[in-house]
C-alpha positions as CSV (number, residue, x, y, z in Angstrom):
1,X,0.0,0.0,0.0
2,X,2.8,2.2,0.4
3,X,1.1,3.7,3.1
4,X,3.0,6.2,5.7
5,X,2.1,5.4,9.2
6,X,1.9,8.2,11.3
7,X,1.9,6.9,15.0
8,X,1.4,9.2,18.1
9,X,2.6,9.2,21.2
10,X,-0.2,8.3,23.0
11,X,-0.5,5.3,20.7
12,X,3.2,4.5,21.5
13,X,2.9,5.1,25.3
14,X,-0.4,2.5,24.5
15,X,2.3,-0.2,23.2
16,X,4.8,0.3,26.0
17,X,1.7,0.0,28.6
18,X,1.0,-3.2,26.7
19,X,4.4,-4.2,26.6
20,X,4.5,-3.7,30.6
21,X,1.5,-5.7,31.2
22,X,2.6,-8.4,29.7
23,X,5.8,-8.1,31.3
24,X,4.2,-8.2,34.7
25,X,2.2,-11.1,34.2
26,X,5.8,-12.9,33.1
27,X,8.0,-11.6,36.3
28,X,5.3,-10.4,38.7
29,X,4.0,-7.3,40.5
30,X,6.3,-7.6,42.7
31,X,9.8,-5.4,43.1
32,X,12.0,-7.5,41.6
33,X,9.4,-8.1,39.0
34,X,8.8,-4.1,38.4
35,X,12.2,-3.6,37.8
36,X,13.1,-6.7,35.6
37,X,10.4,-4.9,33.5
38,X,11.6,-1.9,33.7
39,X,14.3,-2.6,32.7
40,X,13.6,-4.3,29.1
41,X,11.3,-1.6,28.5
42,X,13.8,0.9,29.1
43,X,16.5,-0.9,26.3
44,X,13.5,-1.2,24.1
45,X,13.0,2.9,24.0
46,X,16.9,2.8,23.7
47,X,15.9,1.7,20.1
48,X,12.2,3.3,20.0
49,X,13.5,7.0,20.7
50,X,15.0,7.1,17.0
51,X,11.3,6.8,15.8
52,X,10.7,10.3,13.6
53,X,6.5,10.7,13.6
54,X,5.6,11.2,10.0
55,X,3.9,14.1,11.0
56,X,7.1,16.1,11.5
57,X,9.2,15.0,8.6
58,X,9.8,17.0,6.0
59,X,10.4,14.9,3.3
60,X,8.7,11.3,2.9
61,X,9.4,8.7,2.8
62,X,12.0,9.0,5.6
63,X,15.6,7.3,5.1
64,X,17.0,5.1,7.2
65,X,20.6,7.2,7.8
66,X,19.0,10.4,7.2
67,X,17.8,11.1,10.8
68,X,17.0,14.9,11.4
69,X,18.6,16.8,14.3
70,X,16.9,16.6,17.8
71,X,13.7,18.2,17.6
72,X,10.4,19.1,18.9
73,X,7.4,17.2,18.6
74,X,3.9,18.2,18.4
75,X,3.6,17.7,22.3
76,X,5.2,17.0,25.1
77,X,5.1,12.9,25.0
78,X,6.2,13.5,21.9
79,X,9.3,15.2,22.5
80,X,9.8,13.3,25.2
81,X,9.9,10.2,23.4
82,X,12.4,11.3,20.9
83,X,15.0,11.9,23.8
84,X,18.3,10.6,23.3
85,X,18.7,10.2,26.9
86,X,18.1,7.6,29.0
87,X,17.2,10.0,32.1
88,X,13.9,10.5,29.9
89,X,13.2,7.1,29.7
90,X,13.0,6.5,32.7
91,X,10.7,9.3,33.0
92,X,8.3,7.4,30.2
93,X,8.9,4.1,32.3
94,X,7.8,6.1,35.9
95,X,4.6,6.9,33.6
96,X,3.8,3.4,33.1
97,X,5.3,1.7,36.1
98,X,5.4,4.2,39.3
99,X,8.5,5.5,40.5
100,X,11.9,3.8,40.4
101,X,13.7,2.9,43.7
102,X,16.4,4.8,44.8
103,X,19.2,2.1,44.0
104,X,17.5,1.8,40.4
105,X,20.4,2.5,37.2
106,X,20.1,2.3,33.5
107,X,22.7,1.8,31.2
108,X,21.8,1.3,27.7
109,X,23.8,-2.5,26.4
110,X,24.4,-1.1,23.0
111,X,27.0,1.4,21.9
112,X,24.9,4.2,19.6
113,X,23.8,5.3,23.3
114,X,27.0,5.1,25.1
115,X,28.3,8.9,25.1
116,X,26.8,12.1,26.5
């Protein structure tokens, strides 16, 4: 169809809310359980934050190398999900899961996140 899919936020905070539910049921409710699914949520938005929404681009279809300079989406979650930072991450994840425990870090496994 050739069809350019033009996802919001709040449908993408809707998959990571699914994608936590069905976390919980595998691990639990419990804290060790939270944060086990916290914590594969968090490396999948490593990957998700390089998402562009359609909406935003300005030429379509987007490339896969040509990835536009930080920017600002059309709202908040928006923006926030298109952080390179895995401080805002865990921000999304506090969204979905409550508030991370004091003795709770996040470092992404791959590299393309590795530097400030």
């Amino acid at each position: 169809e050739r069809r350019v899919w033009d996802i919001s936020a709040t449908e993408r905070l809707d998959m990571l809310r699914e994608f936590a539910r069905f976390g919980m049921e595998h691990w639990g409710t419990d804290t060790q359980g939270i944060d086990n699914v916290r914590r594969y949520l968090l490396e999948w938005q490593s990957f998700l934050y390089r998402y562009i929404p359609a909406g935003i681009l300005e030429v379509l279809p987007q490339k896969m190398n040509q990835r536009p300079p930080a920017f600002i989406g059309r709202n908040d979650l928006e923006t926030l999900m298109g952080s390179e930072k895995s401080r805002d991450w865990i921000k999304i994840s506090e969204m979905i899961l409550g508030p991370v425990s004091d003795d709770f870090t996040f470092v992404p496994k791959h590299k393309s996140n590795s530097y400030e």
